[in-house]
Residue, then its C-alpha position, 0 to 999 in steps of 0.5 A: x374134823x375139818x376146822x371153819x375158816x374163810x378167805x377173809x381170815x387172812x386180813x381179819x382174824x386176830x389171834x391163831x394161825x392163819x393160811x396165806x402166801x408170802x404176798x398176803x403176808x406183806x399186804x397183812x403186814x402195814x395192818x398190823x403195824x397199824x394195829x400197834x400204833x393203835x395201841x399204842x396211842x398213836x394215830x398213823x396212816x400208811x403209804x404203799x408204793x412202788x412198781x410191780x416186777x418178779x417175785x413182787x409181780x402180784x403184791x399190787x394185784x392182791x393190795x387191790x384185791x384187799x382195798x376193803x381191809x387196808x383202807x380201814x386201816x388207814x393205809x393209802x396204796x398208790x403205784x408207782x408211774x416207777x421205782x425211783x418216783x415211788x421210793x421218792x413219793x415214800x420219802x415225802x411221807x416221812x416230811x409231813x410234819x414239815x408241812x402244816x395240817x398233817x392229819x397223823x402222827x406219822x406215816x409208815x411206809x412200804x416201798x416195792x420193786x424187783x433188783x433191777x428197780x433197787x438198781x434205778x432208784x439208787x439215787x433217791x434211796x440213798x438221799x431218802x435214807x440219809x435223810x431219814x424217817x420220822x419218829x412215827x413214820x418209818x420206811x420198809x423197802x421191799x427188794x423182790x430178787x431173782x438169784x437166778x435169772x428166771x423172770x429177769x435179764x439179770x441174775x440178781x442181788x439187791x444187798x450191794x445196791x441196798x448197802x451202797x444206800x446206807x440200808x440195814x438190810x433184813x433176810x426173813x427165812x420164812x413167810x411166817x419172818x415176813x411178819x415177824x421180821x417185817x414189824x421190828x423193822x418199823x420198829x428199827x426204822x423210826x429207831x434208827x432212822x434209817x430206812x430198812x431193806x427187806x429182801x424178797x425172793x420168790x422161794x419165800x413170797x410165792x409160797x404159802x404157810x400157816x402163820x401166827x398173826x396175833x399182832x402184839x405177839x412181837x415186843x421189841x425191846x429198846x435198846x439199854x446199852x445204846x444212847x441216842x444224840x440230843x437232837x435225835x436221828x430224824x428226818x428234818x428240815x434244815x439239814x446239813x447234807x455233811x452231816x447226813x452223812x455224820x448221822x448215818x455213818x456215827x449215830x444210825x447205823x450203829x443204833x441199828x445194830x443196838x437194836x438188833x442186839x437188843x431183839x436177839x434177833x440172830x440167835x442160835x437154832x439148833x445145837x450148843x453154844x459150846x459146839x466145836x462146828x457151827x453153821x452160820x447162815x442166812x434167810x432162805x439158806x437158813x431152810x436150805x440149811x436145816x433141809x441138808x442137816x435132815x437129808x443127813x439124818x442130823x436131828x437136834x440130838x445127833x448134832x448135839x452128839x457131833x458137836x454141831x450147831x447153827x446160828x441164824x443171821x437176820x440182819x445181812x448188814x451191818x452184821x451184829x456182830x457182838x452175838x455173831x463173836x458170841x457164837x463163834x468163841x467156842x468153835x474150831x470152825x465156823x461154815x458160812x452158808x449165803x447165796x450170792x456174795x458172800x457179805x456175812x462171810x466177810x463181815x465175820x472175816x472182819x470182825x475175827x480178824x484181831x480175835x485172840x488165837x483161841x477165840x478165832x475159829x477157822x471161817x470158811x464158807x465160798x472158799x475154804x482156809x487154802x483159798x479153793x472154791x467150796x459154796x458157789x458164788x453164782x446160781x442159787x444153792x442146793x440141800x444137796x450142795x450144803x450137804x455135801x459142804x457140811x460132810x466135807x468140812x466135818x469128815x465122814x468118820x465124824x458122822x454116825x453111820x445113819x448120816x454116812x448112809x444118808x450122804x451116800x444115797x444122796x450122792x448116788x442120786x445126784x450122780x444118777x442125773x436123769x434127764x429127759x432124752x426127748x430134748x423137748x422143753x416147755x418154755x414161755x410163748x405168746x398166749x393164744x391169740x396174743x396181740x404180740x404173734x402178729x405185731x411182732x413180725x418185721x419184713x424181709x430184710x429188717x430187724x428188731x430189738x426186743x425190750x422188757x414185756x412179753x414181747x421180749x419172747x419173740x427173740x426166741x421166735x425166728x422174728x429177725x428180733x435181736x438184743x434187748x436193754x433195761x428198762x426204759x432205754x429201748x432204743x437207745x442202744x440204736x443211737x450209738x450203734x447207728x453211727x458204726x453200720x451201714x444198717x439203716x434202720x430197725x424197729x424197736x419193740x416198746x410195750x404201752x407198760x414200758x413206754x409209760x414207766x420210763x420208755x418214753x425217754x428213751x424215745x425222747x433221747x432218739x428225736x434229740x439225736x435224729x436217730x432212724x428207728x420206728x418204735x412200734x408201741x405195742x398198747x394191749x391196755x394192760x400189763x400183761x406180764x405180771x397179770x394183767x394190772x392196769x396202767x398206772x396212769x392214762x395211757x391211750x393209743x391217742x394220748x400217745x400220738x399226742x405225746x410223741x408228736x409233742x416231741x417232734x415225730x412226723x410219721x405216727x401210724x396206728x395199726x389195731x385189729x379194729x382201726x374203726x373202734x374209735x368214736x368221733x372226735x378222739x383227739x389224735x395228734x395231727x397226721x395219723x394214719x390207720x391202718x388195719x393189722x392185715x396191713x402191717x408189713x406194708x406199713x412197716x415197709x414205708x415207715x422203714x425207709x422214713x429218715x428220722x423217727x417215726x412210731x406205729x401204735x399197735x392196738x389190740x387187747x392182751x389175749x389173757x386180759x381179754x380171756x378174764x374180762x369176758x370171764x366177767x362180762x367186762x368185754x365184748x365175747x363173740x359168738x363165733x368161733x373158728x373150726x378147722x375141716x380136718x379132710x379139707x387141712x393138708x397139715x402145711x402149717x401155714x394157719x400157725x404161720x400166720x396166727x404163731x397161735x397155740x390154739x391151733x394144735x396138731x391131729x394125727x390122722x389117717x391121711x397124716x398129721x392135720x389141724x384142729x382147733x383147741x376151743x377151750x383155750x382158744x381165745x378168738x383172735x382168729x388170725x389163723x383164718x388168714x391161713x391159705x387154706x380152705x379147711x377153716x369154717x367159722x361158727x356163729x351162734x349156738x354153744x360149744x356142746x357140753x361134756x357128758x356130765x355137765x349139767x344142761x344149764x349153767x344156773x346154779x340151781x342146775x349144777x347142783x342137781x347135776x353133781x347131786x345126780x352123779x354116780x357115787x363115790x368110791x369109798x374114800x382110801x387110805x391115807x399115806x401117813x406122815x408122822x414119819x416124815x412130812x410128804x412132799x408132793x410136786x405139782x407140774x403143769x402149764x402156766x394159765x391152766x390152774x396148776x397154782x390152784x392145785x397147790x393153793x386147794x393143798x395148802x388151804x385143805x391141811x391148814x384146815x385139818x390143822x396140819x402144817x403146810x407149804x407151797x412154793x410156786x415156780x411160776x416165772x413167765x409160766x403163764x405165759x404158756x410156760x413150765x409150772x412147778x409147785x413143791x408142797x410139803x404137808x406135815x403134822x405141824x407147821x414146826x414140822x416143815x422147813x425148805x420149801x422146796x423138795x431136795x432131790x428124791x424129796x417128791x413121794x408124789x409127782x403130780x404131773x398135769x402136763x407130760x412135757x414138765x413132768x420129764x423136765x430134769x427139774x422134776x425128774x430129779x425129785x423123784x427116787x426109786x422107792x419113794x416116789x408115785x407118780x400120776x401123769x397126764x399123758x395129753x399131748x400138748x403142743x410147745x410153741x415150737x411146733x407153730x415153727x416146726x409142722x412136722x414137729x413129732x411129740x415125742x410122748x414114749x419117750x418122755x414115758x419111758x424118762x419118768x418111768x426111769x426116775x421113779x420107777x415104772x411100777x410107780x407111774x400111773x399114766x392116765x389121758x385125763x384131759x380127755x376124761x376131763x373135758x369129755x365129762x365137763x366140757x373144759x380142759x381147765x378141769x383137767x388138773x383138778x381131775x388129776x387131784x381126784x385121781x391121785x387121792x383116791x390112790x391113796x397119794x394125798x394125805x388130806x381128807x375130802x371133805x376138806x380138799x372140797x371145803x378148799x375148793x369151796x373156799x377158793x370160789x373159782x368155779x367151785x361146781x366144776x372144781x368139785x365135779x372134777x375131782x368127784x370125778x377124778x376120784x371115780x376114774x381111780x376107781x374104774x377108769x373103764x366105766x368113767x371112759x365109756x361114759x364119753x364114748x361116741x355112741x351111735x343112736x342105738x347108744x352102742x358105743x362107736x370106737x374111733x377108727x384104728x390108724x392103718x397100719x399093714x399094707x392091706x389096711x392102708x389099701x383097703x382104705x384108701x382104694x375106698x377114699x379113691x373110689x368116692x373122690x373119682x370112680x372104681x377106675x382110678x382106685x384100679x390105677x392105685x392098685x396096679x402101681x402098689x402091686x407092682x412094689x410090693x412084688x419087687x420089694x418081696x424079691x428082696x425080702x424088704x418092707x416099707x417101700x410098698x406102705x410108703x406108695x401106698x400112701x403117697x401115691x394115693x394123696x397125690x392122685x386124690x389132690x383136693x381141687x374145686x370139686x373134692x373140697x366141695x365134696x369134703x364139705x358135703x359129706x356126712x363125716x364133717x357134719x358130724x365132727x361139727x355136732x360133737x363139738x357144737x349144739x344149738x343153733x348155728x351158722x356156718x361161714x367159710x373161708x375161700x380163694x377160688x381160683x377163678x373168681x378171688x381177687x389177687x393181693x397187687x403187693x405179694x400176688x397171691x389170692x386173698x380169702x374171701x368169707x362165703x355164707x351158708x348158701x355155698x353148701x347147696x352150690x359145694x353139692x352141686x359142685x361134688x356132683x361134677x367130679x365126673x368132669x375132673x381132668x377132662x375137656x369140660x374142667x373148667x377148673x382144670x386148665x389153671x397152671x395148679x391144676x396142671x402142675x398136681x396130674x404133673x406131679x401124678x406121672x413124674x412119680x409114677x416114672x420115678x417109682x417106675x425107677x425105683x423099682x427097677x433098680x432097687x437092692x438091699x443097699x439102696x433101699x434106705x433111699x428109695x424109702x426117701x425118695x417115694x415118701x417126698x410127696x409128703x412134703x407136698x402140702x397146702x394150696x395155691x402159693x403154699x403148695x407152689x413154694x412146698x413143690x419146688x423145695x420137694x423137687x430140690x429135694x428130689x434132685x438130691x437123692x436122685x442124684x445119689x441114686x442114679x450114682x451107686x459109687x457116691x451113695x456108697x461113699x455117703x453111706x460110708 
């Protein structure tokens, strides 16, 4: 029976177990401190400080979001401007007694920031520990590391940086040891007084357990075999900065260690002491650990038997090592497991070296007794890794035949190595619409340098944007490297985040030297790659102007997608000029040949920030969207060209691949009109229609009655068991579409029935349309449940929201034969490669066919569910939701509903459409059939309308396009086509070859139906793309479109080429009377066929009549291969106007080529050879 509980729980409950992720667990953690003094007579306050970065990119968003809850507990949260002033901000806290008026008895405090904010703030670290906390206060450093690179420029370790400090540095295991471990170290710090390193890494923070939170549950000891000086180990004022140094070398560090002694805080976990193998390790390889014992079959009786046993190490450094020696007396060998350096390897190395002979075991750990490399030093460890160290240290005949067998699978499986063949990967891109697709760009012949922020991601984007710094020194690098090149001049991208932090020295530094650099500040009101916080200060586009004219640059241009937005009077700094976004090359063009430094202020809104606040009804929503006319589209790409938009998403069509625009991720920015292309519409007023079983009004009231109406449920399954073993669940998807949720709805719905649980999300840059994977283990208890994350063949369902990281080698390797079921989403979602690629294949079988192999294809259950989803609900956002309801309905997920609903309800985002996805989800599992034909298109008789079937035979591709001809021109011209394609079709049956006929037949046919005046007219017109507007929007709408006609648009005097005017409704009457003058294409009365475009496409008409003449003619066997090539080139003839210009020439070189090869049998042969 599903237990009660409340989001609230979390930061309110006292006694019991609470549901919360590692983040949560910091932000509870100062409460409970608070809490403690309390009752212990003390009034203290706390102070929270530092600057967000992965894995700590949310801990200031979830402080905010729990401002209620510290605030009663006295505890301030104030961001750093940056790492080293927050830590220094941190220092002042301990001094208050130094001053008068102090209010508390001492002020605890948390610093935060990710290793490379560990590495700038080394400085005031090391002065601040030396000089020390206050009795009541104490300093507790967060140092949020990333071991391998996957949010940040470095592969990062803290512990050396922390150590150079002087730092006690502490590595919880678990979120459960972010409490534990997080209150003894305020203990350990006003004992010591020193401050203490705590290291975070995303496997523990961005996961989520059930935890004890009594906050008197710990009891610290005080030391018994340790005396503190006379004048104790605080802070205070004077001091001696030699003696600093005495104090913490002498008297700090080594209480320290007497506390940690005295806490029994490294302890044995597992085995005897007399054990003659033990494993001593640290933090989150204490999970991994205990992950490679299981998958071993090695149980605390087994490792009894073997004469195993592991001890945990809390406290990096100073290692303690007086129960460390304790441990290793009775050992022959001692395996030390540690990511990174090998800091407890060392120190244990140290503290054996002059043991008695019989007391000093062999220690092996990143190398073995004969110096050979065993544990990497690099990267981060595996299970398997480990697993394969412990069996190689003890020897297979020492293990029962249950681990041998064990070891063995696990081998096979690593040796298996599936991989997805497709070569397609799901990396971080822009989000759609985000104000870095367009300010990122530079012209011809220049270059830019990336930095830290989003944009860094254009590096990876064809954008000329070359090497990146640290943080804060963007630009600086130019400084050196500009006395050395001939190159005079780049671009430095900076983002409004960055500039602020420490950017703006940098900026400083290239005045000072009289450095040639533009610094485009890219200000998108929000630091949009960690979530979307505010700035930590007052930073405008105009202070900004102001500030760096203080500094002495000249040349400040403002660019922004709305220059007119800013009210009279705004205080701009003398000289500024505006401009707006369509502008932006040729004001890079002048601010390029400016000597000195120069700045342009790039203003536009972040997409994803936008997106939330109109969510809120924070920012303004327009009632306008973009729609693309897929007859009209010639598929040329140059609308992703321009927007580089992920919204603008690929449709395989009849006539071949064209655009459309994908309306529920689209966040209005519509730079994919400045496409060259008369396919876009905008739509004004009325809605985006609603699915097929969403309620018609979006009150509650009504989506209530509207899920009370939905058809009923199918009897709930039969659970998977898990008393066994727990059950490993692997969620994919893409980053910003609520795969996190998915794993927060698990968690929080088995905290509910009273099961254990994690979830670790690997989230990286992944909302920003980038890969996301969450592991979820669901067990009896929470003692059930030890690494976080699944080992190989550890997933017994593979959840899979997005095809593409459902065959990553990441999931894959999860999955094994026997084991694993999948449910996969088989959507094609677009990467961001295909907005440089056009004609980019999806290649959906294969990416089939690699899970199938892992898992087996009997275990895959492929499914279109962001189909189902958004046809029922109207949004794709409900797709995963719907994927959840469909594989517990299969009997893969072992919850029941009525608590996975309860979770639903507890999350509060969108709970009526959550709950109607997965109800319908559930429902699909049933009877896909009868939920499918639900969204069927129905004709007004309500019989279902099957869309029309691609052609695929050479009399299907005739008949359809003999019937398109005949409606753009007359039954003459549809003659003409049939005449050409009978005429290959009858020489390629001479050889009893295939292919070259189908390929005429559609290339012949575009090329004789190319789309002037009078076919976009009579496309726009025709009942087919009314209706394709009525299956997306309803109500009461407007249309306006956007056009270049050839005799009547204005040219752009830079590039020549015609710009696109926006035309109202009225053009509709003047379009059906345009179609109804198609009878005058190509005669003396075209007033439309005279201009050069039009000239050039019944050009290409005869050229490749002769060539297919040709073709036919001296067609074999041998050359047949190429005569496929050559007639199918007018595919690569797309766009209009310049777009279609530049695409003819590159068809014509191409052309050339194969000619060449044709007309010369020796050199084909030779080729072919």
């Amino acid at each position: 029976m599903p237990q009660a509980v409340t989001l609230d729980d979390k930061y309110v409950l006292e006694s019991g177990r609470v549901y919360l992720t590692g983040t949560q667990a910091l932000v509870r953690l100062p409460m409970m401190q608070r809490q403690r003094d309390l009752a212990a007579g003390l009034n203290t306050a706390g102070y929270i400080s530092g600057y967000r970065g992965s894995p700590l990119g949310a801990f200031d968003q979830a402080l905010w979001q729990a401002k209620k809850f510290i605030k009663k507990h006295h505890i301030e949260f104030q961001p750093g401007t940056n790492e080293d002033l927050a830590a220094t901000a941190l220092w002042g806290t301990q001094q208050i007694h130094l001053y008068p008026g102090a209010r508390y008895d001492g002020v605890f405090g948390i610093w935060y920031g990710k290793g490379p904010g560990v590495d700038r703030s080394g400085d005031v670290l090391k002065h601040a520990n030396y000089a020390g906390t206050s009795k009541h206060g104490g300093v507790v450093a967060l140092a949020g590391d990333d071991h391998i690179a996957k949010s940040s420029t470095t592969a990062h370790q803290s512990e050396p940086a922390l150590i150079a400090a002087g730092m006690p540095v502490l590595h919880p295991a678990s979120v459960q040891e972010y409490i534990d471990f997080g209150l003894h170290a305020f203990a350990l710090s006003r004992y010591s007084g020193l401050w203490i390193g705590f290291k975070v890494l995303n496997e523990t923070v961005d996961s989520s357990a059930s935890v004890h939170i009594d906050p008197h549950r710990i009891v610290t000891q005080i030391p018994t075999d340790f005396v503190l000086p006379p004048d104790g180990v605080h802070i205070r004022w004077p001091d001696d900065w030699a003696g600093q140094e005495r104090r913490v070398v002498n008297v700090r560090q080594p209480a320290a260690l007497a506390y940690w002694r005295a806490n029994r805080l490294d302890r044995l976990m597992m085995g005897r002491a007399d054990a003659r193998f033990g494993i001593v390790t640290v933090g989150k390889s204490y999970l991994d650990v205990r992950q490679a014992l299981e998958e071993l079959g090695i149980d605390d009786a087994e490792a009894e038997r073997i004469g195993l046993a592991v001890y945990k190490v809390g406290m990096v450094w100073p290692l303690e090592t007086e129960g460390a020696l304790a441990f290793a007396a009775a050992k022959r060998e001692l395996l030390v497991v540690e990511e990174k350096q090998p800091l407890i390897e060392q120190q244990l190395k140290t503290a054996l070296f002059n043991a008695p002979a019989d007391r000093r075991p062999v220690v092996v750990g990143k190398v073995d007794e004969h110096g050979q490399k065993l544990l990497k030093i690099d990267g981060e460890l595996t299970p398997f890794e480990i697993a394969s160290a412990i069996a190689a240290r003890l020897g297979l005949d020492a293990l029962g035949e249950r681990s041998r067998q064990r070891f063995e699978a696990a081998q096979r499986r690593a040796a298996r190595q599936v991989r997805n063949e497709a070569g397609l990967a799901r990396v971080p891109y822009f989000c759609s619409g985000c104000p870095h697709n367009s300010s990122t760009k530079v012209p011809d012949g220049s270059m830019a340098m990336a930095g830290i922020g989003c944009h860094t991601l254009a590096i990876g984007m064809e954008r000329n944007t070359k090497t990146f710094t640290h943080m804060g020194a963007e630009g600086a690098s130019w400084v050196g490297a500009s006395h050395f090149t001939d190159t005079p001049h780049v671009f430095q991208n900076l983002g409004d985040g960055t500039y602020f932090h420490s950017g703006y020295l940098a900026l400083r530094h290239a005045v000072a030297t009289n450095t040639s650099i533009t610094y485009k500040i890219l200000y998108n009101d929000a630091v949009a790659m960690t979530g979307g916080q505010p700035h930590d200060g007052d930073v405008h586009p105009w202070t900004i102007s102001q500030q760096v004219h203080a500094e002495g640059v000249r040349r400040i241009a403002l660019v922004s997608d709305e220059p007119d937005k800013y009210p009279l009077g705004t205080h701009w700094a003398p000289g500024v000029t505006f401009h707006h976004r369509d502008q932006l090359d040729e004001v890079q063009r002048e601010l390029r040949d400016w000597k000195g430094v120069s700045v342009l202020i790039y203003d536009q809104t972040c997409a994803a920030e936008k997106r939330r606040r109109r969510k809120r009804g924070t920012f303004p929503d327009p009632n306008r969207r973009a729609f693309i006319n897929e007859a009209v589209c010639e598929g040329c790409g140059d609308c992703s060209t321009q927007s580089n938009c992920l919204s603008v998403v690929p449709v395989e069509t009849e006539f071949g691949r064209k655009r459309a625009i994908d309306q529920s991720s689209c966040n209005k920015d519509f730079s994919c009109l400045k496409g060259f292309c008369p396919s876009f519409v905008t739509v004004e007023g009325g809605s985006l229609r609603k699915g097929k079983a969403t309620a018609k009004k979006k009150d509650d009231a009504s989506v209530a009655a509207s899920i009370a109406n939905e058809p009923a449920l199918p009897p709930a399954p039969t659970l998977p068991t898990i008393e066994a073993r727990p059950w490993g669940v692997l969620i994919t998807g893409i980053g910003g579409t609520g795969v996190v949720t998915i794993g927060a709805i698990m968690g929080m719905a088995a905290h509910i029935e009273g099961k254990g649980a994690t979830v670790l999300d690997q989230l990286g840059m992944a909302q920003k349309g980038g890969a996301v994977i969450s592991h979820v283990r669901i067990g009896t208890t929470p003692e059930a449940l030890h690494a976080v994350r699944l080992g190989a063949g550890g997933a017994d369902l593979l959840l899979g929201c997005d095809l593409v990281v459902s065959s990553s080698a990441d999931a894959l390797a999860r999955l094994e034969p026997g084991r694993s079921k999948a449910v996969i989403n088989t959507h094609e979602t677009i990467t961001g490669e295909f907005t440089r690629r056009p004609d980019l294949a999806f290649p959906s079988n294969t990416l089939r066919l690699s899970i199938e192999a892992a898992a087996g294809a009997e275990a895959v259950d492929f499914i279109e569910a962001t189909e189902l989803a958004t046809g029922l609900l109207g949004d794709s956002i409900a797709t995963n939701m719907f994927v959840l309801g469909y594989a517990y309905q299969k009997g893969l997920v072992p919850l029941g509903h009525a608590a996975i609903e309860q979770a639903i309800e507890l999350n509060g985002a969108a709970v009526p459409m959550n709950l109607a996805a997965f109800r319908w989800g559930r429902r699909a599992a049933a009877d896909r059939a009868a939920v499918a034909q639900l969204i069927a298109p129905k004709d007004k008789d309500n019989v279902v309308r099957l869309p029309p079937r691609l052609s695929t035979t050479l009399e299907e591709i005739v008949t359809v396009r003999v019937k398109h001809l005949t409606g753009y021109q007359n039954a003459a011209l549809a003659e003409r086509y049939k005449a050409l394609v009978e005429k290959v079709r009858a020489a390629e049956l001479k050889l009893g070859q295939t292919g070259l006929a189908e390929t005429v037949a559609r290339f012949y046919a575009k090329l004789l139906s190319y789309k002037d005046e009078y076919e976009v007219a009579r496309l726009y017109t025709d009942a087919a793309f009314q209706a394709k507007l009525g299956r997306q929007f309803e109500g009461d709408y407007k249309l306006s479109f956007h056009l270049a006609p050839p005799l009547f648009a204005q040219r752009d005097p830079r590039t020549g080429h015609l710009i696109k005017q926006e035309f109202g409704g009225w053009v509709l009457p003047a379009f059906r009377l345009l179609a109804g003058l198609k009878g005058l294409r190509g005669t003396a009365f075209d007033p439309f066929g005279r201009t050069a475009e039009r000239k050039t496409e019944r050009r290409l008409i005869t050229d490749y009549e002769r060539l297919v003449g040709e073709l036919i003619g001296g067609l074999t066997p041998q050359n047949h291969p190429l005569a496929l090539k050559l007639a199918a080139l007018p595919d690569e003839i797309r766009g209009y106007g310049h777009i279609k210009d530049a695409n003819i020439e590159k068809a014509r070189r191409k052309e050339a080529e194969l000619l060449a090869q044709w007309r010369n049998p020796a050199a084909l042969k030779a080729a072919a050879e």
